[in-house]
VEXMIDREN-447443 format. One line per 8 residues: number of its first residue (from 0); for each residue x, y, z of C-alpha. Coordinates in Angstrom, 1 decimal. Example, Ala and Ser with C-alpha at 12.3 -4.5 7.8 and 13.67 -1.06 7.14 Angstrom:
0 = 12.3/-4.5/7.8; 13.7/-1.1/7.1
***
This chain:
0 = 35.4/-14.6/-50.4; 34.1/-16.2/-46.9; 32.2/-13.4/-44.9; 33.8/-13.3/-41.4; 31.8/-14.8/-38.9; 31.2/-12.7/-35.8; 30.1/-14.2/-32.2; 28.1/-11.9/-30.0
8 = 27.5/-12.6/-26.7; 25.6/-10.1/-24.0; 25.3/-10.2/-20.4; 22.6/-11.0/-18.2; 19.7/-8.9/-19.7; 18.8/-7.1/-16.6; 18.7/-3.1/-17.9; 16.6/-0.4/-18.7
16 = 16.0/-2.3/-22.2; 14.1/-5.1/-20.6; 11.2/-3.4/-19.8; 8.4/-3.7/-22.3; 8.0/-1.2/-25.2; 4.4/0.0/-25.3; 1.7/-2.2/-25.8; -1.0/-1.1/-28.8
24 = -3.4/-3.7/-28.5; -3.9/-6.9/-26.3; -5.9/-9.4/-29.2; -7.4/-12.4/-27.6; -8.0/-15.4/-29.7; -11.3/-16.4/-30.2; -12.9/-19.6/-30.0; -9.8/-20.3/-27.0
32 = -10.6/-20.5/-23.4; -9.0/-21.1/-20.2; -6.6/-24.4/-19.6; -7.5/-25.8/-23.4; -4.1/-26.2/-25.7; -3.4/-23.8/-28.5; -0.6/-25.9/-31.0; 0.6/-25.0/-34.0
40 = 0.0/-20.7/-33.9; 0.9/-18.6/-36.3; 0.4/-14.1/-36.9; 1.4/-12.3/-39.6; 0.1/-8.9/-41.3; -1.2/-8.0/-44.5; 0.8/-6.3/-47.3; -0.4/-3.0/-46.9
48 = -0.4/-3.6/-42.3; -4.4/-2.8/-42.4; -5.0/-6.3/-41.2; -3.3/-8.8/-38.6; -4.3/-12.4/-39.2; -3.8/-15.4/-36.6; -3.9/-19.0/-37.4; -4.0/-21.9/-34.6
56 = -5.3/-25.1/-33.5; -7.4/-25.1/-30.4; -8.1/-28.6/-29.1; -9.1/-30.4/-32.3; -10.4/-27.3/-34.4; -8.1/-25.3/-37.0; -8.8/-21.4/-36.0; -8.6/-17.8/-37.8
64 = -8.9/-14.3/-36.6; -8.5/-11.5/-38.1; -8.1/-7.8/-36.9; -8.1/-4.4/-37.5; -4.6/-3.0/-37.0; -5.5/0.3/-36.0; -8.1/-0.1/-33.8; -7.6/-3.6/-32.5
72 = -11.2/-4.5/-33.8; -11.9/-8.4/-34.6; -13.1/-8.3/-38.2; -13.8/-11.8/-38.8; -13.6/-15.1/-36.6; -13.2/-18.7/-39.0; -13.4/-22.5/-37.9; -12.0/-24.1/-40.8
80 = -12.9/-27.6/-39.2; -11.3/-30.2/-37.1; -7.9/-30.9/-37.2; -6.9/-33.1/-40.6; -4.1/-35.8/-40.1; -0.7/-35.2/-40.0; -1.2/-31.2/-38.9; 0.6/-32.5/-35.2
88 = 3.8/-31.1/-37.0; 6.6/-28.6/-36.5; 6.0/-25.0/-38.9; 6.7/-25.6/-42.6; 5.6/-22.7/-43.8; 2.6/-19.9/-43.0; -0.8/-22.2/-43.5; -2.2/-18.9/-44.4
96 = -0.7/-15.7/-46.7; -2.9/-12.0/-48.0; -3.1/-11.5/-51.6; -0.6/-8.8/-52.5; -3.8/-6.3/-53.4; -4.7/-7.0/-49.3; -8.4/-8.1/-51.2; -8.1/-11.6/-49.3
104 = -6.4/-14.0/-46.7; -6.4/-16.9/-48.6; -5.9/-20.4/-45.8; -5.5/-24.2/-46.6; -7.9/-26.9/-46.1; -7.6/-30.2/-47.7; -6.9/-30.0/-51.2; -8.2/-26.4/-51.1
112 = -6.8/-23.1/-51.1; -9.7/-20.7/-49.7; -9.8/-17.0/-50.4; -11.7/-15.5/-47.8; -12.7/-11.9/-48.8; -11.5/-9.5/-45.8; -14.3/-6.7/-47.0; -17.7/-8.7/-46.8
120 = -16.0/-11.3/-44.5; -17.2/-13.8/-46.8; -15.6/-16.7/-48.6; -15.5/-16.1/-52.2; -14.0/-18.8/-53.8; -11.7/-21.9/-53.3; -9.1/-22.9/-56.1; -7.6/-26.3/-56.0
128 = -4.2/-27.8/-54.7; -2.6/-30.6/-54.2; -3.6/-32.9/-51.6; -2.1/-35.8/-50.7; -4.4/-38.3/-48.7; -1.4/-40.3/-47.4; -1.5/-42.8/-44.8; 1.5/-41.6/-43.3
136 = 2.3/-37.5/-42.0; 1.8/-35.0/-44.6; 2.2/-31.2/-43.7; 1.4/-28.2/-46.4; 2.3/-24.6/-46.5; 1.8/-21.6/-48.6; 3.8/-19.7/-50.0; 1.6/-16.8/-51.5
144 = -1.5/-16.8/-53.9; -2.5/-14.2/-56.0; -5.7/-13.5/-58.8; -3.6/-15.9/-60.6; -1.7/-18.8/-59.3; -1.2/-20.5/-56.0; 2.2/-21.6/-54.7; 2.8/-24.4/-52.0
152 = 4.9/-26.7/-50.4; 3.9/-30.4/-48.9; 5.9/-32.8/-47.0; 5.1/-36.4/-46.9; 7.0/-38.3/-43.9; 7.0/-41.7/-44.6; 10.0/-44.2/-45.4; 11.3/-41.9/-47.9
160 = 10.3/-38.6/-47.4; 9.1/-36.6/-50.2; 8.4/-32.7/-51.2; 6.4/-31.2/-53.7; 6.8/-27.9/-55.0; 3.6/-27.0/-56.4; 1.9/-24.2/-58.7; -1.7/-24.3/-59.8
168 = -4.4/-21.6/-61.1; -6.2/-20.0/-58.5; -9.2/-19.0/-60.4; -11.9/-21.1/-61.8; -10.3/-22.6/-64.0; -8.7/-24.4/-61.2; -6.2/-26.2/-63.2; -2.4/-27.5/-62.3
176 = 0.8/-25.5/-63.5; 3.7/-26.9/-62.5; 4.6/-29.7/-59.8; 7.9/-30.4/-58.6; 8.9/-33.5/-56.8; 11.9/-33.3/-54.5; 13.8/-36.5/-53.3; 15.3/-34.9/-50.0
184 = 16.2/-36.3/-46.3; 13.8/-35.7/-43.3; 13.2/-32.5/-42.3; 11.6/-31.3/-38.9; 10.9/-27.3/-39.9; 11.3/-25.7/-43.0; 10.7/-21.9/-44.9; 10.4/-21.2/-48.6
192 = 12.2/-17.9/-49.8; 9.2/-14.8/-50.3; 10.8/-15.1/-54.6; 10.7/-18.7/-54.2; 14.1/-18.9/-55.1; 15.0/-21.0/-52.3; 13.7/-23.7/-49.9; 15.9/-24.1/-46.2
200 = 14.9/-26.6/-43.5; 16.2/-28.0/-40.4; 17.8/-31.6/-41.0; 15.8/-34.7/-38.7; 18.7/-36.2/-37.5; 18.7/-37.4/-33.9; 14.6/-37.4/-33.4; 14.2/-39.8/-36.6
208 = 17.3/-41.6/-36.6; 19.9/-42.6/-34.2; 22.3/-39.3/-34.6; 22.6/-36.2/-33.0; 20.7/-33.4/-33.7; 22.3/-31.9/-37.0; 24.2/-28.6/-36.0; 23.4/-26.9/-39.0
216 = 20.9/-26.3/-41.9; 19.9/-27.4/-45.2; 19.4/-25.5/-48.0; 18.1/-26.2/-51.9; 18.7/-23.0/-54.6; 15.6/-24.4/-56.5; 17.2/-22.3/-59.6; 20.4/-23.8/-60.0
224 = 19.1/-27.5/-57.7; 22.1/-26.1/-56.0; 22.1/-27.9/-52.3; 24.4/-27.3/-49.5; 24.5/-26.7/-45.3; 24.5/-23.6/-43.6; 27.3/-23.7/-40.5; 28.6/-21.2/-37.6
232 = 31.7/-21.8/-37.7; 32.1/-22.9/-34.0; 28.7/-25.1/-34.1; 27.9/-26.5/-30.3; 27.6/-30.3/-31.2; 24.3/-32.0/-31.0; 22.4/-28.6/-30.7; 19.3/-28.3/-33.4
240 = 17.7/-25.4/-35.2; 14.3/-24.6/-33.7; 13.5/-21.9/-36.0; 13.6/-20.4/-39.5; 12.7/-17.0/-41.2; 13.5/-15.2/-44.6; 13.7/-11.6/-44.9; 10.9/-10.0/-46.9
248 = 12.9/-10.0/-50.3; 14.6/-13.5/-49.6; 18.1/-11.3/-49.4; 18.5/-13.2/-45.9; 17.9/-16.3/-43.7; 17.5/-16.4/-40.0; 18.1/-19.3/-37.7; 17.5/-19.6/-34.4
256 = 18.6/-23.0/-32.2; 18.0/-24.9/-28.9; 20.6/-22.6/-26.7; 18.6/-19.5/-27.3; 21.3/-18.3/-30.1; 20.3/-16.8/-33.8; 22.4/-16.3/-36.7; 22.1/-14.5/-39.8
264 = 22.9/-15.5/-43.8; 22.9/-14.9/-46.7; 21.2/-18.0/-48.4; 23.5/-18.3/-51.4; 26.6/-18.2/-48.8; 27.5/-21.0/-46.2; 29.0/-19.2/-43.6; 27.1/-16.9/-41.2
272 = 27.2/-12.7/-41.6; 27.2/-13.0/-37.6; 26.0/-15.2/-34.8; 24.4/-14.1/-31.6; 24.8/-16.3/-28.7; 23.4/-15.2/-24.6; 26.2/-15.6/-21.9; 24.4/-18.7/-20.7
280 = 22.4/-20.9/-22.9; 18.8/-20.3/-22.9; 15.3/-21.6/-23.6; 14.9/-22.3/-27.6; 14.3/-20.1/-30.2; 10.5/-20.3/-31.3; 10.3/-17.5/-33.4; 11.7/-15.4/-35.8
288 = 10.7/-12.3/-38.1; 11.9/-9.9/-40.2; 11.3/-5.8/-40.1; 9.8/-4.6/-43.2; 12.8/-2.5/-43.7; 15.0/-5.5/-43.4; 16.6/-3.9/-40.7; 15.7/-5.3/-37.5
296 = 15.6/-8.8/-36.3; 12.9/-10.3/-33.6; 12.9/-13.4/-31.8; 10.8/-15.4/-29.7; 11.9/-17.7/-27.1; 10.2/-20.9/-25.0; 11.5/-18.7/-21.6; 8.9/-19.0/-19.0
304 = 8.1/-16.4/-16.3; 10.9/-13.7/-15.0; 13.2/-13.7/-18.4; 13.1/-12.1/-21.5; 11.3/-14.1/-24.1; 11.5/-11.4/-26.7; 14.5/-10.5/-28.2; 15.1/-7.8/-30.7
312 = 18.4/-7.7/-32.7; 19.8/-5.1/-36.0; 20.4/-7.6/-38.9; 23.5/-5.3/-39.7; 25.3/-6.6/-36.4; 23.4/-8.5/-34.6; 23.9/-6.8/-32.0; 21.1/-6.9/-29.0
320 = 19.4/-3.6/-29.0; 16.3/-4.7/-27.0; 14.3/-7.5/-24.5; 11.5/-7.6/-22.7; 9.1/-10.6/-21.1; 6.2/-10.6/-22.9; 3.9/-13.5/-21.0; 4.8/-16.0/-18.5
328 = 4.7/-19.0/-21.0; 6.8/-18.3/-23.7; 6.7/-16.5/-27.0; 4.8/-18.8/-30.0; 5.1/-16.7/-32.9; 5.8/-13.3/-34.1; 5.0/-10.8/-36.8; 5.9/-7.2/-38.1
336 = 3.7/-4.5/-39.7; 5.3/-4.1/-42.8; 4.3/-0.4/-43.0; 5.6/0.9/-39.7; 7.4/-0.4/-36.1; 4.9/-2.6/-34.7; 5.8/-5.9/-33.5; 2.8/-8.6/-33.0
344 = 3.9/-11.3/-30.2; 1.8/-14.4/-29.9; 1.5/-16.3/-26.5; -0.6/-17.8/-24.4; -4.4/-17.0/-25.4; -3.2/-13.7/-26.9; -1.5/-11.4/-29.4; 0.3/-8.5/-27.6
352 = 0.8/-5.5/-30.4; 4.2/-3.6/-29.2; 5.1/0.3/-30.5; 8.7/0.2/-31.0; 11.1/2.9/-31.6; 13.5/3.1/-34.5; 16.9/1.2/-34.6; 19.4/4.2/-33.2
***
């Protein structure tokens, strides 16, 4: 049975619940400065919300930080090195995930998976992954790492564009498990399922080929090999997904598009649970993230100064319960503590940490 599709719509967003919730900590990002280019960031917590990590590009350099969450400390500051080829791309994935024991942040560098040690601030050991030393664009992900094994995704962008799946041993025996090779169309973004159960991304029609942007998305059960599009049911033609998130448990998918709109599935289902859409199209939807709980929705938007560029939204309605402006160039990325209501907003040369109340 076909869930009913629901289209939300709110007025101008000029109320009491546009001015900003209160700010915990305001992070700058090291090794950054004044008029350089930031590309490519990325925030997200630790299991257990002791630590809030940052990865970015500034200039030609691949960048880490991490902090304390509680008292807004920088712990440890990384250079991984200068930029490798093909990282110019949009997000396909976190390039960096915590060990679920919150022991280390483990991050990519070619044809390594490095597990940096968050109590001595030390590297402690890098296990081995695939790397592919194409001529063409090739972008990797994680998708988590343990004492055990090491999950990730690559993309190779060439004539015929090619994923890999891959698993292999993360200690030192630094062996490969398990490789799958995935024969599937270009792809400008795209998020594995937390259970990596399944693999959604947002088709590459109209900036590779001669169509229109695709007004839906993709989606791969990697199960069942199961594939399949995700549609509103009233899709504005031509307009693209800009963003992608799972839920914590993989239970749900969030999309966000070029209009400013976000809707909500369930992944094994086509049709939307709801879609929310502002009065008058907006900026695109950069970000999105999950609540811990599952039951709260946030989203970042490209909106520059004197509009909200942070949107919050329940997952059980979508309805719009809060927004606020958090910088004057746009919202990059986003993150919640998984242990409490604290939402990390990356922009500019910063992460803003926001106190939120709960969901009424």
């Amino acid at each position: 049975m076909l869930l009913m599709c629901v289209l939300l719509s709110t007025p101008a967003l000029l109320s009491a619940r546009d001015e900003p919730p209160k700010a915990v900590h305001a992070l700058e990002l090291p090794f950054t400065a004044p008029g350089g280019n930031v590309r490519n960031p990325w925030v997200g917590y630790s299991p257990n919300g002791n630590h809030l990590g940052a990865h970015y590009v500034f200039n030609d350099r691949e960048c880490v930080a991490i902090w304390d969450t509680t008292t807004g400390q920088l712990l440890h500051k990384i250079d991984t090195g200068k930029l490798p080829a093909g990282k110019m791309a949009p997000r396909f994935g976190a390039p960096l995930v915590y060990t679920p024991d919150d022991k280390y942040l483990v991050y990519l560098t070619p044809g390594k998976a490095n597990f940096f040690d968050l109590s001595d601030g030390k590297l402690a050991h890098s296990a081995r992954v695939m790397n592919y030393n194409l001529q063409e664009e090739y972008y990797a992900a994680l998708v988590s790492a343990d004492d055990k094994i090491v999950r990730q995704i690559t993309y190779g962008m060439s004539v015929e564009e090619t994923w890999r799946m891959s698993t292999c041993a993360s200690g030192k025996e630094r062996k490969f498990i398990d490789e799958q090779k995935l024969s599937l169309p270009a792809a400008l973004g795209a998020a594995v399922s937390p259970d990596f159960a399944s693999l959604a991304w947002v088709p590459g029609a109209g900036v590779i080929g001669p169509n229109r942007d695709a007004p839906y998305l993709e989606i791969l059960d990697l199960k069942t090999k199961r594939r399949f599009q995700l549609r509103e049911e009233k899709p504005m033609d031509g307009l693209a997904y800009t963003a992608l998130a799972y839920s914590s448990d993989g239970k749900a998918l969030a999309g966000g598009n070029a209009a400013g709109g976000v809707a909500l599935w369930k992944p094994t289902q086509e049709k939307p649970l709801w879609v929310w859409a502002p009065k008058e199209p907006e900026r695109s939807i950069g970000a999105l993230a999950f609540s811990g709980d599952g039951k709260t929705l946030a989203a970042g938007t490209y909106d520059l100064k004197g509009k909200p560029n942070v949107l919050i939204l329940s997952t059980a309605n979508g309805k719009l319960e809060r927004a606020w402006s958090d910088n004057d160039g746009g919202v990059r990325h986003l993150a919640w503590n998984p242990q409490k209501r604290q939402l990390a907003v990356l922009g500019g040369l910063k992460v803003t940490v926001y106190d939120l109340p709960a969901p009424k």
